[in-house]
N, C-alpha and C positions, 0 to 999 in steps of 0.2 A: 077127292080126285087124286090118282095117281101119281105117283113123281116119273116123269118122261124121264128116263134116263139116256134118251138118247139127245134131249136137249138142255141136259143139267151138266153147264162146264166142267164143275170137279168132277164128279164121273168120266164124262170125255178127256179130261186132262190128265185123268191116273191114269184111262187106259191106254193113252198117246206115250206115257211117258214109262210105262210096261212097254211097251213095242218098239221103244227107243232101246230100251236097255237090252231087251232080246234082240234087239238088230246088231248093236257094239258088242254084245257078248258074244258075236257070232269068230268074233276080232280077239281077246286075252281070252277068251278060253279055249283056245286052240295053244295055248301056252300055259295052261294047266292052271291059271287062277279061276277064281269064285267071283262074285260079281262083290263081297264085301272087300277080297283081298287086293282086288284091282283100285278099287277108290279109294283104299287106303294107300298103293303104294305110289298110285298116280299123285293122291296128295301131297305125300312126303318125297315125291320127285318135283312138284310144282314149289311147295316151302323151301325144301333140301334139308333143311332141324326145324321138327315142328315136336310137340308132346300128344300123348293117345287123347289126354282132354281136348286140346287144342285140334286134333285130329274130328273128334265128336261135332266139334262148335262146329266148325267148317263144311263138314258133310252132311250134319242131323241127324247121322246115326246115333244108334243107339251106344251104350258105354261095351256090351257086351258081344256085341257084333262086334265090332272093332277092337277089342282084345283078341276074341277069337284070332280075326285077322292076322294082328299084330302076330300073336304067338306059333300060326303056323308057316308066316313070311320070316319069320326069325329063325322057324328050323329049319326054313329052306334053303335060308342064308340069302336073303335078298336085303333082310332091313338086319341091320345094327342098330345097340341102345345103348345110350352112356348114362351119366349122370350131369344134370344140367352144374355149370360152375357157378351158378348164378344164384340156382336154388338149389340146393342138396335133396330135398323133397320128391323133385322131379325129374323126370328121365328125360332122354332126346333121342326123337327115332332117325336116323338118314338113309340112307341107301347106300349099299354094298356094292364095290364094283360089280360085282354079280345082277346084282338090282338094279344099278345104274344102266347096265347095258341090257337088260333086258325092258326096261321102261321105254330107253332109246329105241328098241328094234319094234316097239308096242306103239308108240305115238304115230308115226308116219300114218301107219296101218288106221289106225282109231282115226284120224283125222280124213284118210282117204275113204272111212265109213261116213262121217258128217257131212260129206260132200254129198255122197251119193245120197242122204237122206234127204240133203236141202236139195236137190237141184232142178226139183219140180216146181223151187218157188224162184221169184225174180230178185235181182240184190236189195231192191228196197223192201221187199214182203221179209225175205231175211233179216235185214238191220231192222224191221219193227216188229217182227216176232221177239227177235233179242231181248231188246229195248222193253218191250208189253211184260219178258217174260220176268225181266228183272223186276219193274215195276210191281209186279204181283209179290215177289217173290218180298220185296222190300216192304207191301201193304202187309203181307202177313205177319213181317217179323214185328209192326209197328201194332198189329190189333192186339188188344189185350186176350187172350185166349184162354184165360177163365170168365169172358163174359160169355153168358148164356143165354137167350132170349127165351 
C-alpha cells in the first residue's frame, strides 16, 4: 500500500512549514537577505552575544550554512565578531548599529506577516498550535534518533 502523502503529518508539516518561510521571505528579502542570513541575524538580535555554535544549536542549522551566513553579514557590516573574554577559543557575534537598525526596521514587518498568517485561526486554535508545536518540537529533541525500526 502506498504512503498517502496527503495524510502523512511530516510531509504536511514540511510542506506548511516551506510556505511559512516563502510567505516571511516575502518580508527580509525585500532587504537583500537570504533566508539563512535573516535567521542568523534575527538570532543574534534576539541573544544580542551569542557564538556560530551556539548559533547552530538554536536554529538546527547546519555548521556551514551558518558560516556562510555569518561571513557575508560581516561584509555587509551588519554583525561584528570579537573574541569571547571568557574563552579565548571562541568568538562572539552581535549586531552592528547598521544590523541593529536594520533588524529594528525588519521585526515590525515579520511580525505584521504572522499576523496575517494566523488570522484565519481563533486565539485559542493559535495558543494550541503554539503549545502542540513546541510539544513536538520538544518530543523530537527527547527521541533517540539513531533508533531505527
Amino acid at each position: 500500500m502506498p504512503l498517502n502523502l496527503n495524510t502523512f503529518f511530516p510531509y504536511q508539516f514540511s510542506v506548511l512549514a516551506q510556505q511559512m518561510t516563502e510567505f516571511i521571505a516575502q518580508i527580509y528579502e525585500k532587504f537583500g537577505l537570504t533566508k539563512m542570513e535573516w535567521r542568523v541575524l534575527a538570532t543574534i538580535g534576539y541573544h544580542g552575544e551569542i557564538s556560530a555554535r551556539e548559533i547552530c544549536k538554536f536554529t538546527h542549522l547546519e555548521k556551514m550554512q551558518v558560516s556562510r551566513a555569518i561571513n557575508k553579514l560581516i561584509q555587509s557590516e551588519l554583525l561584528t565578531q570579537k573574541i569571547s573574554s571568557e574563552d579565548r577559543r571562541k568568538s562572539l557575534l552581535s549586531l552592528t548599529a547598521k544590523g541593529d537598525e536594520l533588524y529594528q526596521k525588519i521585526i515590525p514587518l515579520v511580525k505584521a506577516q504572522e499576523q496575517r498568517l494566523l488570522e484565519g485561526l481563533t486565539a485559542q486554535e493559535c495558543e494550541q498550535l503554539k503549545v502542540l508545536t513546541v510539544k513536538l518540537s520538544t518530543q523530537l529533541e527527547d527521541i533517540d534518533n539513531n533508533t531505527v525500526f
